[in-house]
N, C-alpha and C positions, 0 to 999 in steps of 0.2 A: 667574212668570206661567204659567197653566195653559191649555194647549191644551182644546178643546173634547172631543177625542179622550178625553186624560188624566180630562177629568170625567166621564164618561162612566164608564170604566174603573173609577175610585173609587167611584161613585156606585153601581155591580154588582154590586163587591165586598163595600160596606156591606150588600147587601139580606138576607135571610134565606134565599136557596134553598138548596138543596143543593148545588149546582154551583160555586156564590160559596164557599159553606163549604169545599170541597172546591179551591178557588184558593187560598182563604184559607189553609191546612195547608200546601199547599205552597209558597207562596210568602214566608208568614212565618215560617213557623215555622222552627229552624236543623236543618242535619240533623243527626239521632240518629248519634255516634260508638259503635262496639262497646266497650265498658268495658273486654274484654281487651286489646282492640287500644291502647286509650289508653295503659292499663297500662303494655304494654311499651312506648312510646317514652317516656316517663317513668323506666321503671327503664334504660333506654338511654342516655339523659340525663343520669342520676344517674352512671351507673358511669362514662363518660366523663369527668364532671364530677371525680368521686372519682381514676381516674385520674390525670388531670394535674394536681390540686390536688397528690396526692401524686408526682410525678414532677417538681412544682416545687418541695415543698418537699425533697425529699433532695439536689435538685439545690444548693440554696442552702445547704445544708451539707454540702457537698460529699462527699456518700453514694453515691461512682460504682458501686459495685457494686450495692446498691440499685438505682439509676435505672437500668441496665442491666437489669437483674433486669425492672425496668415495664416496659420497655419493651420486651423479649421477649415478657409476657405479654398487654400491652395494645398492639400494634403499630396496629391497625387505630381505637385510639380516641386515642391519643394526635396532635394533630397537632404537627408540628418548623416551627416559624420559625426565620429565622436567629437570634435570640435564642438560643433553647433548646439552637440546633445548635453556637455560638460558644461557650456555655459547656458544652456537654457533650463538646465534644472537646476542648478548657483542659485541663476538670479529667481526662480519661483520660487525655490525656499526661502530666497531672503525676502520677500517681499510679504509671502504669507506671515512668517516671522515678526514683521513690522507692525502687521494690522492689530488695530484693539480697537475696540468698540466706541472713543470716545473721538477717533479720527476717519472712522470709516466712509467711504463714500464709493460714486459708482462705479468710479475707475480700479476697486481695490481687489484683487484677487478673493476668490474663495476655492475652498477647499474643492468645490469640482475640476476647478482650473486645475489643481495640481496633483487629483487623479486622470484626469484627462493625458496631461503629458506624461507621467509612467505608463498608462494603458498604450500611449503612444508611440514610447521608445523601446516599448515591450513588444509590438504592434511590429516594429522595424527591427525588432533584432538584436537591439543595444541592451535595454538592461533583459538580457536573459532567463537570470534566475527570478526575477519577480514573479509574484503569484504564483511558482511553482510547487507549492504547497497546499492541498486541499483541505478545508477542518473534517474533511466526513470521510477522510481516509487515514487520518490518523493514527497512528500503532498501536495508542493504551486509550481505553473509548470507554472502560469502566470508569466511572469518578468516584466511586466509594473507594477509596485508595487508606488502608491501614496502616498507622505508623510503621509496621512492621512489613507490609507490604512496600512502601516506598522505598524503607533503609537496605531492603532487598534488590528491588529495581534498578536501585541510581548509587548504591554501594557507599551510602553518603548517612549518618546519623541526622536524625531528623533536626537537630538544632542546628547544623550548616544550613538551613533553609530558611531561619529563623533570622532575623536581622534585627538591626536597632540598637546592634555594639558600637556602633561608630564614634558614640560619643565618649566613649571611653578613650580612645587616644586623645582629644582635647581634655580631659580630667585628668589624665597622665602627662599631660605636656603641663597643664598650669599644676600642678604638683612639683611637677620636678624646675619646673620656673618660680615656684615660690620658695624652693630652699636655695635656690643659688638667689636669690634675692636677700633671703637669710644671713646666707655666707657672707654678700657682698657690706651688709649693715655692721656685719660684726669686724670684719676687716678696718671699715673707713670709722669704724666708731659713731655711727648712728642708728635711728630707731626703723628700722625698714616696715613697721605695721604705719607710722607715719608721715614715711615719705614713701619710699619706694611701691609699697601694696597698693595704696590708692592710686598712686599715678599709672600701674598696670590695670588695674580696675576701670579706668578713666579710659584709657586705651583702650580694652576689651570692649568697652559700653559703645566709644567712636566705631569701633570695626564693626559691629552687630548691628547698631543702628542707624546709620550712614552707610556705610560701605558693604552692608548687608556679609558680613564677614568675611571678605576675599581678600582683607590682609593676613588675615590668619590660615586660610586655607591654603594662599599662597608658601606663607612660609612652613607650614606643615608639608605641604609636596614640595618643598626643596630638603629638607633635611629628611624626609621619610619617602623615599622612590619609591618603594614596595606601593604603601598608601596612594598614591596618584596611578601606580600600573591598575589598581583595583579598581579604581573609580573609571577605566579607559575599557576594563576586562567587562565590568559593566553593565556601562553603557552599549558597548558593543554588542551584549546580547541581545538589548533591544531593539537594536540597529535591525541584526541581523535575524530577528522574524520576524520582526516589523513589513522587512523587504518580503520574505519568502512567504509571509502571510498576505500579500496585498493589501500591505498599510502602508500609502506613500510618505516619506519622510518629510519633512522642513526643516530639519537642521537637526545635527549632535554637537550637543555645547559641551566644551571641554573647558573651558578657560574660566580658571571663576570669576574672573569679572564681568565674561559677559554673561552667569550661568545666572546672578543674581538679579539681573535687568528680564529675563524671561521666565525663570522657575523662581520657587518660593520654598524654601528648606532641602535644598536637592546640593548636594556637592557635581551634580553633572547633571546633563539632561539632554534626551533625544526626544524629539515634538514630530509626532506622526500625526496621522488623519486617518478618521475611518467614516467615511463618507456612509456608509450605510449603517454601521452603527447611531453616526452620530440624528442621523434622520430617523433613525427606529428611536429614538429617544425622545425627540422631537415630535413625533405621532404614536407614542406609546405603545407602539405595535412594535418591538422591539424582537428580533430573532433568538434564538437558543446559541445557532453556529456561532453568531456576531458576537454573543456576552464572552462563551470561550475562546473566538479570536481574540479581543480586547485582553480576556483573563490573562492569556500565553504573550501576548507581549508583554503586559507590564511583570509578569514575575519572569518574566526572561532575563532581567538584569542580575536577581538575585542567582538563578541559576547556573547562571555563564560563570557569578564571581565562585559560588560553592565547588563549581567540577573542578577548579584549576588549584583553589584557594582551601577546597577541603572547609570554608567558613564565610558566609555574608555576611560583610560590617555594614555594608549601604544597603538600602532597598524598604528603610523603613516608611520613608514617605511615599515608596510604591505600593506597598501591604497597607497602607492609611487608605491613601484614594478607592485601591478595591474594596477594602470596608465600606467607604462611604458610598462606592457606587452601587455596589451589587444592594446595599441598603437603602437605597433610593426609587429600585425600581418596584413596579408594580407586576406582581404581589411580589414585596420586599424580600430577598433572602434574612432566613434565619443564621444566629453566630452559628450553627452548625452546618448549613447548607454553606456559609462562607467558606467556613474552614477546610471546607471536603472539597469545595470547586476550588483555594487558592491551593493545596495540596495535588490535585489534578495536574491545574495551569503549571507547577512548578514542575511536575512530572514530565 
């Protein structure tokens, strides 16, 4: 229904003046875009488009170098959802994960590669809490830290901190497997030092030196859950200041078959980088901040298992490598200079 106003209006615009004509232009007609200007938001468009078609597809064959590669170039066109960002930090871990030094070549990821993409998804918003942790604001900055001061602190007797029991559950599993082997001799009427010991011997030697012993780990975390939530309670501590310290991960290995194809005496294993450690090492200009970042990751595992567990049974091959590291550098730490920075780091 049309106002009288309205007909009016219409009725104006219909007539032939000049005035009407000159309404008429401007009100119907669309406005004139600049061709150049069209142009470039079109090829804007495109190359964006081209972008991330191609930043998808390298991505899904799993072409991390590549997709790194676009995404240095095209940072501002590409955009990252969690999608994009879940599988393009997958496949850099796995790839870093892969490299060893007897297949390396130029196509192989390094460790900048996969600081670069945390700074990156950090950069975007996705991994949030990364990095948000300073070492030079720290809460406890003293490191002469006294037995008695720690058991104070962290409300934990200083041998929860102490690890290297672990192998006591494998002494108490093959104990309590050499009297039912006992039993079983006496039962069937044979000599089980004989038959039966050696042939678990024989076993034991296969797992340890073949299978790097993930049949026994295995069946130890089916009948002991406790034992595998530990080795998970962990790892996870290293996981988690690894991230909050600015040490990009490449993987947390749970599964011990594949724990023993990357670590070497570890019932688990999380593989970080510390790019600027690892170069202060490499030019012997090595920082102060960087040795007690490194320190608080690797006794973080023992730690996480102490506060829940009240006891660390893993971590001894953690407390090995800071010995052999902080004793490598120049001017080497003394066993007492050790013992007061790995009492700190666990603090």
């Amino acid at each position: 229904k049309m106002k009288c106003s309205d007909f009016i209006f219409v009725l104006f615009l219909s007539c032939g003046s000049p005035l009407s004509k000159s309404l008429k232009s401007s009100l119907i007609k669309p406005k004139q875009i600049n061709p150049f200007f069209r142009c470039g938001i079109t090829t804007a468009l495109r190359s964006k488009f081209d972008a991330e078609t191609e930043f998808d597809s390298k991505l899904e064959t799993k072409d991390v170098k590549r997709c790194i590669s676009i995404l240095r170039k095209n940072r501002n066109q590409i955009e990252m959802d969690e999608n994009r960002a879940e599988k393009l930090i997958s496949q850099v871990g796995e790839a870093i994960l892969e490299l060893s030094e007897n297949s390396k070549t130029s196509n192989d990821l390094e460790e900048d590669d996969l600081s670069y993409v945390y700074n990156e998804l950090k950069y975007r918003n996705i991994l949030k809490s990364y990095l948000s942790v300073d070492m030079d604001v720290i809460p406890y900055k003293n490191k002469y830290v006294s037995q008695e001061k720690l058991e104070e602190l962290t409300a934990l007797n200083i041998e929860a901190l102490s690890p290297g029991k672990s192998n006591n559950i494998f002494a108490y599993a093959g104990a309590f497997l050499f009297l039912i082997e006992i039993s079983i001799g006496q039962y069937f009427q044979i000599d089980p030092l004989t038959t039966l010991v050696p042939g678990t011997f024989l076993l034991f030697a296969v797992d340890k030196f073949v299978f790097g012993g993930a049949i026994s780990e295995t069946i130890l975390r089916f009948f002991n859950p406790t034992y595998k939530a530990k080795i998970v309670r962990h790892e996870a501590g290293h996981f988690l200041l690894a991230y909050l310290l600015g040490c990009p991960i490449s993987g947390c290995i749970l599964d011990p078959w594949k724990v023993r194809k990357y670590i070497k005496g570890g019932q688990g294993g999380t593989i970080f980088a510390d790019p600027i450690f690892s170069k202060g090492l490499m030019s012997g200009n090595i920082t102060k901040s960087s040795v007690d970042r490194f320190s608080v990751v690797l006794m973080g595992g023992i730690a996480a298992e102490a506060i829940l567990y009240e006891k660390s049974e893993g971590g001894a091959s953690d407390e090995s490598y800071l010995i052999e590291l902080l004793s490598s550098l120049q001017p080497p730490f003394s066993y007492s200079m050790i013992k007061i920075q790995a009492r700190w780091a666990a603090l």
